[in-house]
Legacy VTK file of the C-alpha trace (Angstrom):
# vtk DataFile Version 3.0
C-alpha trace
ASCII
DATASET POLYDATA
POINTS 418 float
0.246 -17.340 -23.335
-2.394 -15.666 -25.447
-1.652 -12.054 -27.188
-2.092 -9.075 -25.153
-5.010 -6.811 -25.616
-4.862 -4.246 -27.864
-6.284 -0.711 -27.009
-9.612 -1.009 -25.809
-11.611 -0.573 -22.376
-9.745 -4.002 -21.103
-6.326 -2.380 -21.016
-7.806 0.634 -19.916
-9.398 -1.347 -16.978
-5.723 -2.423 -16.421
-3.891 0.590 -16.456
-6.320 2.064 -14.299
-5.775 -0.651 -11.466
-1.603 -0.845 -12.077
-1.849 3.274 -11.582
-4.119 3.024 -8.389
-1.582 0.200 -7.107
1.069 3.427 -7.137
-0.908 4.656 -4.406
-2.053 2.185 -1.627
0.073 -1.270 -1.127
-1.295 -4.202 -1.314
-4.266 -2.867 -3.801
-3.009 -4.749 -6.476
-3.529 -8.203 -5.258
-2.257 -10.313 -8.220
-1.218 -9.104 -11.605
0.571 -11.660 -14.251
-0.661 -9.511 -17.267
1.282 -7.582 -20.187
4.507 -6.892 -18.563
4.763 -3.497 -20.897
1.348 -2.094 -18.696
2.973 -3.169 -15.564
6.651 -1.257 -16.925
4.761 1.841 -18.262
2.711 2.219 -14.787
5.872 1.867 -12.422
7.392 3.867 -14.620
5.434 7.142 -15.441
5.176 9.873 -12.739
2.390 8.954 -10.156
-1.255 10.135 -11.384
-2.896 11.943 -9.143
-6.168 10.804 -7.101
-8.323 13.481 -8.730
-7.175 12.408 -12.743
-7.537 8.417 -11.585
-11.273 9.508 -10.641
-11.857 11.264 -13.840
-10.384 8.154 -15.589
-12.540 5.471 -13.892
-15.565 7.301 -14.659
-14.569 7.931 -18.087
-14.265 4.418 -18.298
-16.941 3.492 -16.788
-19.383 5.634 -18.988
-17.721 3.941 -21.643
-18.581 0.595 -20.403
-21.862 1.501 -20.043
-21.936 3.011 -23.999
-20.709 -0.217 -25.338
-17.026 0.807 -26.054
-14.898 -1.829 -27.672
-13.334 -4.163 -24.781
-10.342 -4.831 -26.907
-8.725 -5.165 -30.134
-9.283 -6.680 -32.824
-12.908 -5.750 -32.530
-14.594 -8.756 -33.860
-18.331 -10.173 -33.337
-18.974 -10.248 -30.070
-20.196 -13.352 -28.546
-23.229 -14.396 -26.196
-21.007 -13.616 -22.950
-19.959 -10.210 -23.922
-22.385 -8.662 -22.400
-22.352 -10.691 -18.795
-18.569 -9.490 -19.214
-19.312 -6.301 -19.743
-21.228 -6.234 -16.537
-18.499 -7.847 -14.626
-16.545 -4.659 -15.496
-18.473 -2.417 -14.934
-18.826 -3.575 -10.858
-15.590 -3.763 -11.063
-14.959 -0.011 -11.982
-17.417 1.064 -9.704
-15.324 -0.229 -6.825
-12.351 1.188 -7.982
-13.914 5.294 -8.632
-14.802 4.581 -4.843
-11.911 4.431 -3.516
-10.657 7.027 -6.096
-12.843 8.843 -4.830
-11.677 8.762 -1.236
-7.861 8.886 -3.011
-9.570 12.677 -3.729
-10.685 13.409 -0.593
-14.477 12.610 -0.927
-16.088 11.800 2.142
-17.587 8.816 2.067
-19.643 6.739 4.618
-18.682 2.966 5.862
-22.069 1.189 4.937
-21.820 3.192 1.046
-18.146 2.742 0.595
-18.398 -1.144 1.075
-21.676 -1.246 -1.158
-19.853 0.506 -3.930
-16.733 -1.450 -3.442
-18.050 -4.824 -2.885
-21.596 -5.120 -3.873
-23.570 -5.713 -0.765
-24.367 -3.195 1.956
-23.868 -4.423 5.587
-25.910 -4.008 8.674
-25.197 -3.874 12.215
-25.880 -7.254 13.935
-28.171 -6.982 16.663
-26.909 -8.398 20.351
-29.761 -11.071 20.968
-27.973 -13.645 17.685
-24.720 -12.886 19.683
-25.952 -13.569 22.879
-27.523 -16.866 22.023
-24.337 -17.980 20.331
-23.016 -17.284 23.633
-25.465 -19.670 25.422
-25.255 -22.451 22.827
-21.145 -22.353 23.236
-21.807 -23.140 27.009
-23.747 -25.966 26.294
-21.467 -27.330 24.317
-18.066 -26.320 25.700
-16.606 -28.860 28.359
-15.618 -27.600 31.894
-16.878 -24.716 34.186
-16.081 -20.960 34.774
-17.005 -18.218 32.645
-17.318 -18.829 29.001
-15.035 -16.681 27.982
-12.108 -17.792 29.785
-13.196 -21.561 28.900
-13.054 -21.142 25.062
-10.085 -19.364 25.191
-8.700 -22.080 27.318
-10.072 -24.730 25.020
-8.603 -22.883 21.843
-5.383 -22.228 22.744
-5.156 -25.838 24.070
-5.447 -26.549 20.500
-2.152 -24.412 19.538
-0.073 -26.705 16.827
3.678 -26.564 17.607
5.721 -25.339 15.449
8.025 -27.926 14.429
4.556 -30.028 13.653
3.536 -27.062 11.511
4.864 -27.922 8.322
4.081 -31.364 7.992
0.243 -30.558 9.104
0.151 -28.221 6.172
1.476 -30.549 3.935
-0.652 -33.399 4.687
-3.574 -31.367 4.466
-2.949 -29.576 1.385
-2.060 -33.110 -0.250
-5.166 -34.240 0.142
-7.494 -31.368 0.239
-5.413 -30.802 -3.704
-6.746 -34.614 -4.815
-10.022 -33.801 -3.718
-10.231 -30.820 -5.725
-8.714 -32.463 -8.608
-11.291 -35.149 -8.144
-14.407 -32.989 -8.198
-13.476 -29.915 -10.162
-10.207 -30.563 -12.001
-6.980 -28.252 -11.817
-4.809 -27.455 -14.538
-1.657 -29.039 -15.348
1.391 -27.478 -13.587
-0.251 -25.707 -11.127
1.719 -25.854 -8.018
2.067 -24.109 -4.275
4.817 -23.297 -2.082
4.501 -22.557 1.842
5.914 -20.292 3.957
5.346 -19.218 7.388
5.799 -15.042 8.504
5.451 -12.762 11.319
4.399 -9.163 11.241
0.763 -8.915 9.328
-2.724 -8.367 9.856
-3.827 -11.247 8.647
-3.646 -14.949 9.156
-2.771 -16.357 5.559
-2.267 -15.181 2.463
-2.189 -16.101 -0.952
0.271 -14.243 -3.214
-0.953 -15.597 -7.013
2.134 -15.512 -9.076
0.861 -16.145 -12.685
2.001 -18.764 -14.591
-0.376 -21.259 -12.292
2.152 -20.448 -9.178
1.251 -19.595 -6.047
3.125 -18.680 -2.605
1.212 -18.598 0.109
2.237 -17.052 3.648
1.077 -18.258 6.955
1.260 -15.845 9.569
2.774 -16.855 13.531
2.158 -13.859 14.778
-0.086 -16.245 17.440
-0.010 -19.475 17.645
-1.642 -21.400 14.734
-4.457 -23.443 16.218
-5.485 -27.219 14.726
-9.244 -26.125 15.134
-8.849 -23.869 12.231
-6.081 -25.198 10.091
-7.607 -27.515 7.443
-9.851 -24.181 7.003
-7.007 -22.480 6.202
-5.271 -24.517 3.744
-8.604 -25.050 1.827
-9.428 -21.172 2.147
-5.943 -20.189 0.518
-5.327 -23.566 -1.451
-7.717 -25.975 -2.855
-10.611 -25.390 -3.716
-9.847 -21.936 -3.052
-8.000 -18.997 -3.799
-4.806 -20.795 -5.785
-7.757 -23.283 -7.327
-9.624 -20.340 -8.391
-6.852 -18.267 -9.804
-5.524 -21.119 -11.857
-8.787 -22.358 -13.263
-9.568 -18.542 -14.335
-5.868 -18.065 -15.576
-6.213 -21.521 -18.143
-10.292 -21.103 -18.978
-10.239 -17.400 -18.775
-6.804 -15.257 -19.917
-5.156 -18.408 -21.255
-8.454 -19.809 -23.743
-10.995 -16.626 -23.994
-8.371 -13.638 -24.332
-10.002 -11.937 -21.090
-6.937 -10.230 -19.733
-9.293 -8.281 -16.938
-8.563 -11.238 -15.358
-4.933 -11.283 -15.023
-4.768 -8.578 -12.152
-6.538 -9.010 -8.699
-7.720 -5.713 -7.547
-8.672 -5.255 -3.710
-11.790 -2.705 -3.338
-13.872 -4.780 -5.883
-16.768 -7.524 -6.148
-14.058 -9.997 -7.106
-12.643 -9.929 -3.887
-15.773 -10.737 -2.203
-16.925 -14.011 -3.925
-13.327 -14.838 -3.977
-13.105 -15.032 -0.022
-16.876 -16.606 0.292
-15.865 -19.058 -2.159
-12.676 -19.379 -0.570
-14.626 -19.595 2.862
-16.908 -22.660 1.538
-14.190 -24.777 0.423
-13.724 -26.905 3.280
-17.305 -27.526 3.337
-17.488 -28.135 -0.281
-14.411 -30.112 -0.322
-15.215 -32.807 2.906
-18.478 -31.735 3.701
-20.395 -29.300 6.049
-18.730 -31.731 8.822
-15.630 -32.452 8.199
-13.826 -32.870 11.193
-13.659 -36.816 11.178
-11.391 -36.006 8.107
-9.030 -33.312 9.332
-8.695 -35.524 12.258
-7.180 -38.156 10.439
-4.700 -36.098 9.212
-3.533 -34.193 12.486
-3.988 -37.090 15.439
-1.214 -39.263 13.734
1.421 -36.290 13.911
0.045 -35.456 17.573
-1.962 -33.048 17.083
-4.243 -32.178 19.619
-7.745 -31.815 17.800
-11.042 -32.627 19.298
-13.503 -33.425 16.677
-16.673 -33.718 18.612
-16.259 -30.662 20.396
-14.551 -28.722 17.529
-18.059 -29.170 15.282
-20.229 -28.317 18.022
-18.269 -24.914 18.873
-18.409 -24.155 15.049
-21.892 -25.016 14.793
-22.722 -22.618 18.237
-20.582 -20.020 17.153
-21.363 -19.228 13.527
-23.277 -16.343 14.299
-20.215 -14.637 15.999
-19.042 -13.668 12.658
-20.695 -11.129 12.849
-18.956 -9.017 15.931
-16.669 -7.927 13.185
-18.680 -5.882 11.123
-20.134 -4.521 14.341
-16.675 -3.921 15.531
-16.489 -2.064 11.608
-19.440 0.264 12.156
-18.134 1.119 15.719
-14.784 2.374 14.392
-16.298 4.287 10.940
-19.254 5.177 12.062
-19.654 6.363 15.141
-15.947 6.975 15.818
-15.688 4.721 18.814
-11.858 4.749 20.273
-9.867 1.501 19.200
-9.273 0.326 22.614
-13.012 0.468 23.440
-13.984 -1.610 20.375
-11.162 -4.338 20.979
-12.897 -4.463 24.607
-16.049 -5.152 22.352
-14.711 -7.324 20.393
-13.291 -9.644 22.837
-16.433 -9.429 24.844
-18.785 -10.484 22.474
-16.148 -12.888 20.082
-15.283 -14.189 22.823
-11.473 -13.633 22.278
-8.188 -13.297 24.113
-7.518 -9.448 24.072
-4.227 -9.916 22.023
-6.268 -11.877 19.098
-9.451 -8.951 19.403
-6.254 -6.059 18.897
-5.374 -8.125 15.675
-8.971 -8.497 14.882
-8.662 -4.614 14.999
-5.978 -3.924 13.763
-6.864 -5.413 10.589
-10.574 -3.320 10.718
-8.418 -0.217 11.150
-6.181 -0.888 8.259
-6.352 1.520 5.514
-6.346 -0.947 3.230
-8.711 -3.680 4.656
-10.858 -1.870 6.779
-13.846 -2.407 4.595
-12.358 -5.727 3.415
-14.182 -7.983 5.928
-17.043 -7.631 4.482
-15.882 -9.679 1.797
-15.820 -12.714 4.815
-19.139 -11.695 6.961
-21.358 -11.403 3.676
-19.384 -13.350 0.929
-19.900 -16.519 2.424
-23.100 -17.062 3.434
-23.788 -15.188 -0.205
-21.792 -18.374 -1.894
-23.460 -21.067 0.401
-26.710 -19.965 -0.584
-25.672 -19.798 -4.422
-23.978 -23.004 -4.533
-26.641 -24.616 -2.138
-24.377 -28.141 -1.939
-24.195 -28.380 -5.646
-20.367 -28.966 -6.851
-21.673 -27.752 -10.419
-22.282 -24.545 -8.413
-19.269 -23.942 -7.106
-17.541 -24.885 -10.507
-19.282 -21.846 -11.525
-17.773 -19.906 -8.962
-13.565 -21.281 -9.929
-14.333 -20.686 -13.478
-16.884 -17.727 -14.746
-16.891 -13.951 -13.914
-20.217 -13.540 -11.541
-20.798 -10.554 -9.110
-22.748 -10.367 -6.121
-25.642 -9.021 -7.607
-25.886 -12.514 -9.919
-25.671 -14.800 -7.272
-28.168 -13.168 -5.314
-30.434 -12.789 -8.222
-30.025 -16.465 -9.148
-30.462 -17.280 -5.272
-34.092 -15.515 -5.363
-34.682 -17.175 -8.833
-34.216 -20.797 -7.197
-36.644 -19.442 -4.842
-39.597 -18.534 -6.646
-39.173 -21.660 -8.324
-39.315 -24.316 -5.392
-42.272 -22.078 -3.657
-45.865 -23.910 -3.761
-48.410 -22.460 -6.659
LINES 1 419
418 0 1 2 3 4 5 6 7 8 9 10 11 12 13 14 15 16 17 18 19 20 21 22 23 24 25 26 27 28 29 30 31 32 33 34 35 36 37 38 39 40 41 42 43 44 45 46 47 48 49 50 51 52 53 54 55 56 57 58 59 60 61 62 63 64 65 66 67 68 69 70 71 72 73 74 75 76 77 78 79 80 81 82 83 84 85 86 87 88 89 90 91 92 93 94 95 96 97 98 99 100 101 102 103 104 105 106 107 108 109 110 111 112 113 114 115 116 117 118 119 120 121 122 123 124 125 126 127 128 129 130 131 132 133 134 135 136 137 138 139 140 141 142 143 144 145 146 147 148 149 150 151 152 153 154 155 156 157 158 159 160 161 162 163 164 165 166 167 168 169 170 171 172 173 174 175 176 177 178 179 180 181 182 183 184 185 186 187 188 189 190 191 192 193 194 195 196 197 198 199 200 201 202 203 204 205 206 207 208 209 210 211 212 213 214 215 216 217 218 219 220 221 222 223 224 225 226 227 228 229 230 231 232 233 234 235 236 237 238 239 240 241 242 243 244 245 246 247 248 249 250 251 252 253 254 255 256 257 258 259 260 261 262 263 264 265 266 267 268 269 270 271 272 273 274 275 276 277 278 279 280 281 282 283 284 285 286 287 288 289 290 291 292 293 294 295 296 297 298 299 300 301 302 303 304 305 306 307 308 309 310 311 312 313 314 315 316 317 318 319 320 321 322 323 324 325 326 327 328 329 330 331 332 333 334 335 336 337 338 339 340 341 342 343 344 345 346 347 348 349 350 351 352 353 354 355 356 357 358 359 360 361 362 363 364 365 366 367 368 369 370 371 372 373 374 375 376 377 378 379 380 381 382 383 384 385 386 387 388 389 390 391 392 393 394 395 396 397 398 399 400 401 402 403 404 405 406 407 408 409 410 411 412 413 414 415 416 417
C-alpha cells in the first residue's frame, strides 16, 4: 500500500467525509484509507453541522483556488486538473447535505442536483400508461394486469435452499466474463451472505484490501427474473469490479487516496449504480436471458426467458414511478400510505414490495439516493453506447455526470450530417 497523503486538500476531503459519517449511518459507504484519519475522526468530539458546512466550503473555495491536493507538492501532471474537478463535485454534494445537517431548507429537485449532478423531473402518466399496455401484450393469461404480473413474478420466487448455489453459479461466471473483457486484479475476492431487516435488496460492503462482502436481503422472496441482475449489479462488472480496479489503478499506483472512502450524497454514487445497473447488459448482452437461463433451469429454477425479456423490454419505462413516488413525498407532502397506493398502481407492485419501495424513498439517508438508479443508468448506457472501452472508463477513471453527458453530446455533434 502506497504512503498516505500528507496535509493537503485530499486529506482534508477525507476528514471532512469520516466527520460527516459521525452524523448519519451509512454515509460513509466504504473507507480503507489512513487508519490514523479514521482513529482521529471516531475519536474527537462530534463537529457540529454548522462548522462541517463552514469546512466544506472552505474546502471547496480552495479547490477552486488551486490549493495543493497533497504532499509532497510536486509537478502536477496532465490529470490534475480533471481530478481536481472530480473533487470539487464531490464537495459540492457533501456542503448539501451539510447544509441540511444545519438546518437549511432545501428543495427535493436542488438537493439531488447538488448531491448527484443531474436534476430530475416528474415523469408524465402517458410513458407509464403505455408500459402498462405493452406488459399486457406480452404477459401470458387474463385478468387485470396488475394481479397477472404479480402472479407471474412471484411465480418466479427462488427457494431458499436453491439460493446459494444460484448465486454462486452466477457470480462464477459473470467474474470470468469480467476478467475476460476488462481484467480484475489479483486477489480480489467476494463473500455472500443473505439478511433480513433493510431497505434495500443487496448490498455491497467494499472492505479494502480488494475484499468485498456483499448482503442479500430476504426480506421478500428473491425472484430468478432479477437475480443475475443482481449479482452483476453488486459483483462483476460492478460495484466490487469497480472498487477493486480503482483501489489497484487509482490509491494503489497514482497516490489518489480520495478514492479510498465511498461517500453517499455525491456524483460517485450515481455513475457507480448506472454503471453498476449496465453490467448485465455489458457483461452478456442487452439480452441475456438465454444465458442466465442456463445457469438457473439445471438447479430448478423456474425462469422464463421469453417472457422475462419481453416484460423487461415493456416495462423499462416504469422506472420511473419512483422518482414520481420521490417528488410526491418531498414535494408536495403527499401522506406515505397514499404514495405506496401510487406506487403499486402505476409499478404495478404487490402493496408489501410498493411499502419497501417507500420505505427506502422515505429514508433519511436514501431518499434522494434513487436518483442515482432512475438517471445513472440510462446516463452510462448512453456514455458507454455498447463500447467495452467505454465502460473500462467507467471501472477505472474518476468521471462525473457532467463528463459523460458532455462527451455524450460531443459523440453527437459528431455523427450528425454537415
Amino acid at each position: 500500500m502506497p504512503e498516505a497523503p500528507g496535509p493537503g486538500l485530499v486529506e482534508d476531503y477525507l476528514t471532512l467525509g469520516l466527520r460527516l459519517g459521525r452524523h448519519i449511518d451509512g454515509m460513509v459507504d466504504a473507507y480503507y484509507g489512513p487508519p490514523a484519519l479514521a482513529h482521529a475522526a471516531g475519536a474527537e468530539p462530534v463537529v457540529t453541522p454548522q462548522r462541517l458546512l463552514a469546512s466544506a466550503r472552505d474546502l471547496l473555495a480552495a479547490l477552486e483556488a488551486g490549493g495543493a491536493l497533497d504532499t509532497p507538492v510536486g509537478p502536477e501532471d496532465s490529470t490534475a486538473p480533471a481530478r481536481r474537478h472530480w473533487l470539487a463535485a464531490q464537495v459540492r454534494g457533501l456542503a448539501t447535505t451539510c447544509a441540511k445537517l444545519a438546518g437549511e431548507t432545501i428543495g427535493y429537485a436542488d438537493e439531488v442536483e447538488a448531491c448527484y449532478g443531474v436534476r430530475p423531473s416528474r415523469v408524465d402518466e402517458e410513458p407509464l400508461a403505455e408500459a402498462h399496455r405493452l406488459l399486457d401484450d406480452v404477459l401470458p393469461g387474463g385478468g387485470p394486469l396488475a394481479e397477472r404480473l404479480v402472479a407471474w413474478r412471484e411465480s418466479h420466487a427462488v427457494p431458499v435452499d436453491l439460493l446459494r448455489r444460484a448465486v454462486d453459479s452466477l457470480a462464477d461466471s459473470l467474474r470470468d466474463r469480467t476478467r475476460e473483457l476488462f481484467g480484475l486484479p489479483e486477489g480480489e475476492h467476494v463473500e455472500f451472505e443473505f439478511v433480513t431487516d433493510e431497505p434495500w435488496s443487496g448490498f455491497n460492503y467494499y472492505l479494502g484490501g480488494l475484499q468485498s462482502r456483499v448482503a442479500i436481503n430476504t426480506d421478500l422472496p428473491v425472484l430468478s427474473t432479477g437475480l443475475a441482475h443482481l449479482v452483476a449489479h453488486e459483483v462483476y462488472p460492478g460495484h466490487h469490479t469497480e472498487h477493486t480496479r480503482k483501489e489497484v489503478g487509482l490509491v494503489r499506483r497514482r497516490q489518489w487516496w480520495e478514492e479510498s472512502i465511498f461517500l453517499v450524497g455525491t456524483p460517485q454514487c450515481l455513475l457507480a449504480e448506472g454503471l453498476a445497473d449496465l453490467g448485465l447488459e455489458v457483461a452478456w448482452g442487452r439480452h441475456p436471458e438465454q444465458t442466465v437461463a442456463e445457469h438457473l433451469r439445471p438447479l430448478g429454477i423456474r425462469y422464463d426467458a421469453e417472457v422475462v425479456a419481453a416484460v423487461s423490454n415493456a416495462g423499462e419505462a416504469l422506472g420511473a414511478v419512483r422518482t414520481n413516488a420521490a417528488f410526491r413525498l418531498h414535494e408536495d407532502g403527499a401522506d406515505p400510505d397514499t404514495v405506496v397506493d401510487e406506487v403499486a398502481r402505476w409499478g404495478l407492485l404487490p402493496r408489501d414490495r410498493a411499502v419497501k419501495a417507500v420505505e427506502f424513498l422515505t429514508h433519511p439517508t436514501w431518499r434522494a439516493y434513487l436518483t442515482c438508479y432512475v438517471e445513472g443508468f440510462p446516463l452510462c448506457r448512453a456514455f458507454t453506447h455498447g463500447d467495452p472501452a467505454r465502460f473500462d472508463r467507467l471501472l477505472s477513471e474518476q468521471l462525473t455526470p457532467g463528463d459523460l453527458i458532455h462527451q455524450i453530446a460531443t459523440d453527437a455533434a459528431s455523427s450528425a450530417p454537415g
